[in-house]
N, C-alpha and C positions, 0 to 999 in steps of 0.2 A: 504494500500500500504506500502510496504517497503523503507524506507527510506534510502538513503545510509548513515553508519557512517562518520561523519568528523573526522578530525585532531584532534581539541578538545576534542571531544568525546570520540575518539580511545585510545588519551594519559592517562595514569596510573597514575593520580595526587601525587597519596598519596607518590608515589614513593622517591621524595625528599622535603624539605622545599620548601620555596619559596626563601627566601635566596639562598638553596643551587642550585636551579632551575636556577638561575642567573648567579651563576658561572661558569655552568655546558657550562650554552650559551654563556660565554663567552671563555671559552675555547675551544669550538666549533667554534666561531668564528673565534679564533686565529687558527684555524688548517688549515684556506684556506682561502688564499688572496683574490681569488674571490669571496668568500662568505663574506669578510670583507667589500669590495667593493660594495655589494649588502645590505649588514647588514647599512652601514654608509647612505646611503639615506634614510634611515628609520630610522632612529636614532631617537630618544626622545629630543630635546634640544630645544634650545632659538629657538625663529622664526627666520628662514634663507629660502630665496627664494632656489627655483630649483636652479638656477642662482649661488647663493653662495655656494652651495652646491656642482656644480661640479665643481666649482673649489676649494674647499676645499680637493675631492677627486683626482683632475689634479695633485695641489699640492704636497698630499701626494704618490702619486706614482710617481712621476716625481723628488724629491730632493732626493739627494742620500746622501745629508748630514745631513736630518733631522733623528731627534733622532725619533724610532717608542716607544714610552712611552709605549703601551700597550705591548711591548714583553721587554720591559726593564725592569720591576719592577713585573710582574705578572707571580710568579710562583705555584708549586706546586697543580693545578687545574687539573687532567687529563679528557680527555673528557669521558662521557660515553653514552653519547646522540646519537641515531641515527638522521637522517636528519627531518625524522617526528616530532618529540619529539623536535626538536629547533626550528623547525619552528611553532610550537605551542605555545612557549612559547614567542619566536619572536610574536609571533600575539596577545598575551595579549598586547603586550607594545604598538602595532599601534592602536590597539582598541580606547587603553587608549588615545595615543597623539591626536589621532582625535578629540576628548573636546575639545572646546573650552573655558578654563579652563586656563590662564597664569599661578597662581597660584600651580595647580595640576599638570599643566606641569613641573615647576621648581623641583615638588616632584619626579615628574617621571623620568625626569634629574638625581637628585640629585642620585635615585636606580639605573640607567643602570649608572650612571658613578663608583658609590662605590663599588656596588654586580656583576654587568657584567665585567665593565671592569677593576675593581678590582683598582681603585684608592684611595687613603687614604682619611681620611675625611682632611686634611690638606691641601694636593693636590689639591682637590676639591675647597676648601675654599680662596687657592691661586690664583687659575684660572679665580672663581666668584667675587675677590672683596669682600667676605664676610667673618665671621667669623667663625671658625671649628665650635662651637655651632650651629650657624643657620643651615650648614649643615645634622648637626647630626639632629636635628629638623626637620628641609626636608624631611629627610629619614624617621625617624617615622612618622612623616603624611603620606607618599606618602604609605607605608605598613599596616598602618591603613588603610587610603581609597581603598587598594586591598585584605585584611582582609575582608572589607566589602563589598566588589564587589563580592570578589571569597572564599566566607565562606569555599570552601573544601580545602583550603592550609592549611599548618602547617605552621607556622613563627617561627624561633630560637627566633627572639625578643621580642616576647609576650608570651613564653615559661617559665611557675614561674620553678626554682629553689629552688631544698630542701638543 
């Protein structure tokens, strides 16, 4: 029997880094509010109930004097993703969060806040209470363990240098 192709399967991996895959999603994301709004419930972070959840999203669409950080400081990403192709790569990251993993999670965190939504490791590091090092750290494990989950990416960060 013929199986139908999925999303996954369909998508052209090699196409960009994984790094760059990240970016791409998030510039994707910034291209439509509703999709931001669909993107943020799914988000990768700390445990937070449904519950805190829409109201996280209540909030954010509802103050008009809140600063939107992700259109403030994130530029020069142009999308090139069709809907397919982000929703694919959106779907690594849910895969991912479904571990039950606190640890893995913080890593996963740690990638959709720096490479998606394009925040500094500083930023990050401000936000957590923690130090830009442990961040940086984060981020290499959490791209190591999708290194080894998803062997067909390319990583800028494990990329030697001549």
């Amino acid at each position: 029997m013929n199986m139908p192709v999925t999303i996954m399967q369909a998508t052209q991996w090699n196409k960009y880094t994984f790094e760059e895959w990240c970016r791409q999603l998030g510039a994707w994301i910034n291209g439509d509010n509703e999709t931001m709004v669909k993107i943020v419930k799914f988000m990768p972070t700390k445990r937070i109930t449904q519950k805190q959840r829409e109201k996280l999203i209540a909030m954010y669409m509802g103050d008009q004097n809140l600063i939107d950080t992700i259109f403030d400081h994130k530029k020069g990403t142009c999308c090139n993703l069709d809907c397919n192709e982000a929703r694919a790569i959106h779907r690594i990251f849910i895969d991912i969060s479904l571990i039950d993993d606190e640890i893995l999670n913080d890593w996963i965190s740690s990638i959709w806040s720096h490479h998606v939504l394009g925040n500094s490791f500083r930023r990050i590091a401000q936000a957590s209470d923690t130090s830009v090092n442990q961040i940086r750290q984060d981020v290499k494990c959490g791209l190591a363990y999708m290194k080894s989950r998803y062997p067909s990416f390319n990583f800028e960060t494990f990329q030697k240098s001549t």
